[in-house]
C-alpha positions as CSV (number, residue, x, y, z in Angstrom):
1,X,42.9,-54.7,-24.7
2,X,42.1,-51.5,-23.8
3,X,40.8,-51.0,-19.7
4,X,38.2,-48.1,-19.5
5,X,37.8,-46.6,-16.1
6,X,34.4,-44.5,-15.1
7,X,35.2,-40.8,-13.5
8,X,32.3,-41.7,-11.2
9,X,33.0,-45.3,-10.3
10,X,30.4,-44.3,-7.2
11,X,27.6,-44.3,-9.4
12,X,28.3,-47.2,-11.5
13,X,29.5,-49.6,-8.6
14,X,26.9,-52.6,-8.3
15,X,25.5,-52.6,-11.7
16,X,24.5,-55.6,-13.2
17,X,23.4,-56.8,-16.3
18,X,20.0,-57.5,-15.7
19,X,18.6,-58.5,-19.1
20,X,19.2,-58.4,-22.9
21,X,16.2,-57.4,-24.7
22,X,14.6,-59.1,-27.9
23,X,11.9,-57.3,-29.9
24,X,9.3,-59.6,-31.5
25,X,6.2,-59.6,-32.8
26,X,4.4,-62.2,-31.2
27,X,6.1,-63.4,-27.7
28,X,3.5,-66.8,-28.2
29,X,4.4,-67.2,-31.3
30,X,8.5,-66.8,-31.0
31,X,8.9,-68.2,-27.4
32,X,9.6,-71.5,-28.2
33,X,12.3,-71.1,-31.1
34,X,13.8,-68.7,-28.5
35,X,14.3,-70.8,-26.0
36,X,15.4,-73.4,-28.3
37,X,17.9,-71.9,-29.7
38,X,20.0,-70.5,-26.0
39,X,18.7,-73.4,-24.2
40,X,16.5,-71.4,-22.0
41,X,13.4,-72.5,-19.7
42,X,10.2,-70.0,-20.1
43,X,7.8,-70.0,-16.8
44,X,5.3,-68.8,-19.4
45,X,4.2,-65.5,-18.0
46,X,3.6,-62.6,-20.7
47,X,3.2,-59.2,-18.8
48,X,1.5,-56.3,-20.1
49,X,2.7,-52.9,-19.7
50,X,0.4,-50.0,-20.1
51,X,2.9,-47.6,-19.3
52,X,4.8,-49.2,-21.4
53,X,2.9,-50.1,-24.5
54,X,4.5,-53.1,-24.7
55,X,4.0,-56.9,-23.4
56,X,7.5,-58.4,-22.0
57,X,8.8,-61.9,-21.4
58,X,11.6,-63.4,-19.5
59,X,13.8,-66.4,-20.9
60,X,16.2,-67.6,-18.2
61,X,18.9,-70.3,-19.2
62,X,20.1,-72.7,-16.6
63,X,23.3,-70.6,-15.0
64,X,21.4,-68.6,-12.2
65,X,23.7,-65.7,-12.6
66,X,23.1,-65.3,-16.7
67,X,21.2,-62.1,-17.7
68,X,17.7,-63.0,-18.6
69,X,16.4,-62.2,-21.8
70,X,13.3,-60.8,-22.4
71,X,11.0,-60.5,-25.5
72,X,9.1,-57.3,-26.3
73,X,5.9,-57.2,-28.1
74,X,4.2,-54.0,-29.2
75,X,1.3,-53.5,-26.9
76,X,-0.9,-51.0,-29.9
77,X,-0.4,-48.7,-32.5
78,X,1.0,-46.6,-30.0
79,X,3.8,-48.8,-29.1
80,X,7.3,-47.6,-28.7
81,X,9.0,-50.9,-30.2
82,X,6.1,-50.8,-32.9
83,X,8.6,-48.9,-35.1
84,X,11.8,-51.1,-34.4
85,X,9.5,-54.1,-35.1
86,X,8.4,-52.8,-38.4
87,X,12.3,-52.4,-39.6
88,X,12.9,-56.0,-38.3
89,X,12.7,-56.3,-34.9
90,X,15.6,-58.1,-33.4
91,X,17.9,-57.1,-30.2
92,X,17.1,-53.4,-29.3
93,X,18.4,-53.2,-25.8
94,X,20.6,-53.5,-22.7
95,X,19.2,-53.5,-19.5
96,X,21.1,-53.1,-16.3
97,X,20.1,-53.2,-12.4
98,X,21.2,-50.3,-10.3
99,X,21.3,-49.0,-7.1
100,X,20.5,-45.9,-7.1
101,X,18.6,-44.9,-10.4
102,X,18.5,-40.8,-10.5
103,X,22.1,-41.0,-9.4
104,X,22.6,-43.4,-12.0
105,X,21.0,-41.2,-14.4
106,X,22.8,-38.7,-13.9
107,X,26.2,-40.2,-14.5
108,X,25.1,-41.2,-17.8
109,X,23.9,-37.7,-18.6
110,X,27.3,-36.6,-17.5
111,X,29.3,-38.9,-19.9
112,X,27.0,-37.6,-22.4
113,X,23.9,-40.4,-22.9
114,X,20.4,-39.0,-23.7
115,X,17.6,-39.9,-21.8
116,X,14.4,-41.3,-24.3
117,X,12.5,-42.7,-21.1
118,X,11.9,-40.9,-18.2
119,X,11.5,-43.3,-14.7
120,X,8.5,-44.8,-14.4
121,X,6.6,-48.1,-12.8
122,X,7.4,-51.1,-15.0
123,X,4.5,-53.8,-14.2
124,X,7.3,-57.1,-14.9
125,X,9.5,-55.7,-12.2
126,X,6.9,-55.4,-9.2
127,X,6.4,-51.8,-10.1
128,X,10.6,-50.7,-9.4
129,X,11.3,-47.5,-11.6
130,X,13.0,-48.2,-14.8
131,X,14.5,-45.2,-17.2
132,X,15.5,-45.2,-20.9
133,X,18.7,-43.5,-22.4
134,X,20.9,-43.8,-25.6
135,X,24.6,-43.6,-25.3
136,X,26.8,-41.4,-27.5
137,X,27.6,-44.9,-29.5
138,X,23.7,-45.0,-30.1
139,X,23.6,-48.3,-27.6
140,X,19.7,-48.1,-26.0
141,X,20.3,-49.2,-22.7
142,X,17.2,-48.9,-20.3
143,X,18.3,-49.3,-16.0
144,X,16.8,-50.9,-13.7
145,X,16.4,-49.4,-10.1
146,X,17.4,-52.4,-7.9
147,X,14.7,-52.9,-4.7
148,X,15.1,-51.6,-1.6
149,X,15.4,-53.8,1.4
């Protein structure tokens, strides 16, 4: 087993897997088999994200402290997952809830991740400021700023 400590524990103290994303190309039509298959509940809401291109759902299963997961449809031609869908779709990305999320961001720019997303609004989360990167091990991971109270 090998223990791997961050440099920076500061900015990657209170992190928490938020949710695991799925991309599909129907959220109506996959839903069900999802939620199936990981015994998961559906509320039925389907957002759609402008700023995103993209319509998200959230799947949660019955331990309260799980990650959700979330299905992502391409919202247009324009879409960002479009692409991903059209090689197969499937999981395409980690998504964790932060405290801080420039000082976040900058960590991971330190330890080398790229940033594909720069913060902006995300309509499913009440508007909080999400950002995109990809790791040096090519792992998309979007973050989550966590809201203030």
């Amino acid at each position: 087993m090998v223990e791997v400590r961050n440099s920076d524990s500061s900015a990657s103290e209170n992190t928490r897997l938020h949710h695991i994303g799925f991309v599909v190309s129907s959220i109506s039509n996959e839903v069900e088999g999802f939620a199936s298959s990981i015994g998961a509940c559906w509320d039925g809401a389907i957002f759609h994200d402008p700023i995103q291109k993209a319509k998200v759902s959230f799947l949660r299963t019955p331990c309260p402290t799980d990650a959700l997961v979330e299905l992502v449809e391409p919202g247009g031609q324009g879409s960002p997952v479009l692409r991903f869908l059209q090689k197969g779709g499937g999981l395409h990305h980690l998504c964790y809830e932060v405290e801080c999320l420039d000082a976040h961001l900058e960590f991971m720019r330190k330890s080398g991740a790229v940033m594909v997303g720069r913060p902006a609004p995300a309509i499913a989360f009440e508007n909080r400021r999400i950002a995109w990167m990809l790791t040096k091990q090519k792992l998309l991971v979007e973050f989550l700023e966590r809201p203030y109270l």
